[in-house]
N, C-alpha and C positions, 0 to 999 in steps of 0.2 A: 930401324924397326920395320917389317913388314906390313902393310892392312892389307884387309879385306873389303874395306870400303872406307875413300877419299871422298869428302863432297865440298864443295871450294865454291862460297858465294851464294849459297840456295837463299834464290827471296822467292818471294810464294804472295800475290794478293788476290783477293777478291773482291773486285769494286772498290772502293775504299777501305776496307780492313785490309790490313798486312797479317798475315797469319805467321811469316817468316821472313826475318828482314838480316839478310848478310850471313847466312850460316856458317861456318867454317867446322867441320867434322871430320879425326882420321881414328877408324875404328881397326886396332889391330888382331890382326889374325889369329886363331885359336882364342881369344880373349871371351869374355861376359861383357857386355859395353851396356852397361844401367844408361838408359835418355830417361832423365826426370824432368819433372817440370809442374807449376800448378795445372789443374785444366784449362784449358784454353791458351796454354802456352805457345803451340805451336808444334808438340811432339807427333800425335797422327798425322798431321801435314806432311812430316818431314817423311814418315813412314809411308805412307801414301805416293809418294813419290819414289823413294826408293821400290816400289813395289807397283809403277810405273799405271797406278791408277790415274792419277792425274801427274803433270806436269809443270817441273819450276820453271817461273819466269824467267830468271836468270841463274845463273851458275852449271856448274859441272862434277856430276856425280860416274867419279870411276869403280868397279868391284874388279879385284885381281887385274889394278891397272890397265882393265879397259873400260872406254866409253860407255855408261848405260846404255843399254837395248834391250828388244825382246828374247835374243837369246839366254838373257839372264834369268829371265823367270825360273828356266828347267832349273836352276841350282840357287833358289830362295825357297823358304817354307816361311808361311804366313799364316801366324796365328791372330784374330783380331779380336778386336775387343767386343765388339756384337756378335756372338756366337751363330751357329746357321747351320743345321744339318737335315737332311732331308725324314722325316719324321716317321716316315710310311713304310720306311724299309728298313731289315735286319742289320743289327750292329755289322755284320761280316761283308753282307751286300753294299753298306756305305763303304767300309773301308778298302774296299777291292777298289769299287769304280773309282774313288777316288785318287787310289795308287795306281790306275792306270791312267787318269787324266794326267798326271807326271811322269808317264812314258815309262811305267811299270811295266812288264811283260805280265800277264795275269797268275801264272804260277808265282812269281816273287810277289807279287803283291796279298795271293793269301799267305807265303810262308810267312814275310813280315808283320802280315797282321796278324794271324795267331801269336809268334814269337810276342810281339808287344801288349798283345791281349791277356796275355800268361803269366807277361809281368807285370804289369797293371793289377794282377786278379780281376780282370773280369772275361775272361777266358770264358764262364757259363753262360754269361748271354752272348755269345758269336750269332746266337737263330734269333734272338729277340728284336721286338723294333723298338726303334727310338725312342719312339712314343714313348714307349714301357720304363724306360729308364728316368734312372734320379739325376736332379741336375748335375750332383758328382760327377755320375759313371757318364751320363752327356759329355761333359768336361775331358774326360779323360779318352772317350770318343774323337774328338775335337783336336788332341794333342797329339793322340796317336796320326792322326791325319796327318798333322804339321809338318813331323816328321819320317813319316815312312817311307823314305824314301832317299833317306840320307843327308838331306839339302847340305851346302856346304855354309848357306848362309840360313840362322834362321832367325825369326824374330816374332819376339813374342809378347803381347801387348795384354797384359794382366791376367797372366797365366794362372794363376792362382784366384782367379774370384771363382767362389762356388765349393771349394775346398773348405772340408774342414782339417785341422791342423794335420791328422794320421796324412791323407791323402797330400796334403801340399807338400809334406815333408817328402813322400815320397817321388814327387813330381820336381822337387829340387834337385833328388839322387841324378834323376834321371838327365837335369837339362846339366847338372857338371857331368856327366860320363860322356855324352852329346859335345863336351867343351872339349874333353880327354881323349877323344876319340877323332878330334880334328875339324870340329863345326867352329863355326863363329858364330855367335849369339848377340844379338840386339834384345834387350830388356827392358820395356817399360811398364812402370809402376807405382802404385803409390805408396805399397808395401817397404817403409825402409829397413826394416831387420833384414828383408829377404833381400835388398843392394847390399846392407852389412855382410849375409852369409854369402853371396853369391858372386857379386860385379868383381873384376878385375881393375875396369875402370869406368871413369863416368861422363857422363855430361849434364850440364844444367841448363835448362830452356828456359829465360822468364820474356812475356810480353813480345813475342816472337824472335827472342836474340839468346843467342849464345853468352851465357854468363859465366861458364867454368869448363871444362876440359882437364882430363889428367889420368892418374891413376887412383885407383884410389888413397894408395899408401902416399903420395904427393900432396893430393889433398888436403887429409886430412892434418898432414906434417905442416901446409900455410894455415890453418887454422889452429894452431897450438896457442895456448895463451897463458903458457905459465905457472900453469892453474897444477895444484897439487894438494892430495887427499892425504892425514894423517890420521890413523888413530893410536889413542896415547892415551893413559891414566889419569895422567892430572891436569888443570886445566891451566888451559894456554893467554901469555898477555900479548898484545899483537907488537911487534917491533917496527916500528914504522919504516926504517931504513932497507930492513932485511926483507920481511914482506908484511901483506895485510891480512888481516883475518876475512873471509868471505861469509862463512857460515858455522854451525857449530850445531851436533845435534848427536844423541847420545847412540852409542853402538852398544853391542852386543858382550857380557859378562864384564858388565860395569862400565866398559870403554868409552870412550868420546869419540867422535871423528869430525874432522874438522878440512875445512877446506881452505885455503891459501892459498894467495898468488904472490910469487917476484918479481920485480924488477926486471928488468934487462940487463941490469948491471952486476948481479947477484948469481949466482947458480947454485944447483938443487943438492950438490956436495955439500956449500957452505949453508945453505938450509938446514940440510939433514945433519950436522956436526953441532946448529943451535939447538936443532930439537932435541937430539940426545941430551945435554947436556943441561935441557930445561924437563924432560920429562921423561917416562919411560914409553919409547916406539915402540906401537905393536904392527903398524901395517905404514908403507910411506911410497903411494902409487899417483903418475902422474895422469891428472884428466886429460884425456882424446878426447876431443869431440867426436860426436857421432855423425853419422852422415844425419840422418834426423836434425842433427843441431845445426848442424850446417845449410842443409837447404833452408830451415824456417829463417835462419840469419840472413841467409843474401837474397832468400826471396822477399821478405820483411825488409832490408835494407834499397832493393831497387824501388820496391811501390812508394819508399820514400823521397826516391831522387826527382 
């Protein structure tokens, strides 16, 4: 597999707090890479560095298999999570200077930003100042920055606060076309539907350490648990051997549905061959976890260790 970004070792302190202790991150190329984590995990840190604000203690952070340096900035887009735009000047006058602080030529930097202005809809304030705007169209000001300019890395730390759902939704469109189009994307959030709809893969930050790494489909595949949803007519007696009853709670044009788990030694053939034969199936799907379920489990599980 290709990355985009290798980071091998990142500890990060200050003073006595450890913000990031032994990182180990490989973020593949064209991919979504979701970094979750509670707050105070340690994920701006990590970000912070890769974005060569501040500096790890120890380890080594390569992008397209070279060494971090400042020439890497020209090809990162950093969206952060404290918003900041200069307030006094026109939607169109921010996004120029700003496409030329990333070594825009000034003709590309107004074609890009009308184009992203246009798709955004808000193409009618181009003469308006900042001031003037809602925190949305802010927002969307702010994104358009991030990326005008093509970055090949970008990353984006709670891109969605400020959105109402029409607008997120379409600020989703745009960060997959952004993936399709051959960027890499860094994602953090505390939004998990939008890791559901969006990440490729993931990672988990709890207490400054790396807790999971994967894909998502990986994942979520070690956190299986057996677990299987029926609904049926008539009501079910639990077979202790075959499996357990979990729950039981009534569906929709009379049905039941019911939750059960197996054994290890059991499989979902020889389940589904008892139920038929004990009731009439109407639906027989196996619970996923979610990633939701997942983070509150192992982040719930470490503050226990």
């Amino acid at each position: 597999m290709e990355y985009m970004l290798q980071a091998e070792g990142i500890t990060k302190r200050y003073s006595q707090h450890v913000a990031l202790s032994d990182v180990t991150l490989n973020i593949p190329v064209n991919s979504i890479y979701g970094l979750l984590g509670p707050n105070g995990a340690g994920k701006t840190t990590f970000i912070r560095i890769i974005n060569q604000i501040i500096e790890a203690d120890e380890g080594t952070i390569n992008i397209e298999g070279t060494p971090l340096n400042p020439d890497h900035i020209a090809i990162i887009g950093y969206l952060p999570e404290e918003r900041g735009l200069y307030k006094k000047m026109t939607v169109g006058e921010q996004l120029v200077y700003l496409g030329q602080l990333r070594n825009m030529t000034r003709r590309d930097a107004i074609a890009q930003s009308k184009a992203w202005t246009k798709k955004l809809s808000i193409d009618d304030w181009w003469g308006k100042k900042v001031e003037d705007l809602s925190k949305g169209m802010a927002q969307k000001i702010q994104f358009i920055a991030t990326v005008l300019n093509r970055p090949r890395l970008i990353i984006l730390d709670e891109p969605f606060s400020g959105f109402d759902p029409v607008n997120a939704n379409l600020i989703k469109d745009e960060i997959l076309q952004l993936r399709d189009e051959g960027s890499t994307i860094i994602f953090s959030t505390h939004r998990m539907e939008s890791v559901e709809q969006l990440c490729d893969h993931i990672a988990l930050i709890n207490r400054s350490k790396k807790i999971m790494e994967g894909s998502k489909a990986e994942i979520k595949n070690q956190y299986r648990s057996n677990t299987y949803i029926v609904e049926h007519s008539s009501e079910l007696s639990a077979s202790g051997t075959l499996f357990d009853i979990l729950s039981t709670e009534p569906a929709e044009n009379g049905l039941r549905r019911t939750t059960l788990r197996i054994p290890g030694t059991s499989s979902p053939n020889e389940l589904l061959r008892y139920l038929i034969n004990e009731t009439e199936v109407h639906g027989f799907t196996e619970k996923i976890p979610s990633i939701n379920d997942i983070f509150i489990s192992s982040v719930n599980g470490e503050s226990h260790e």
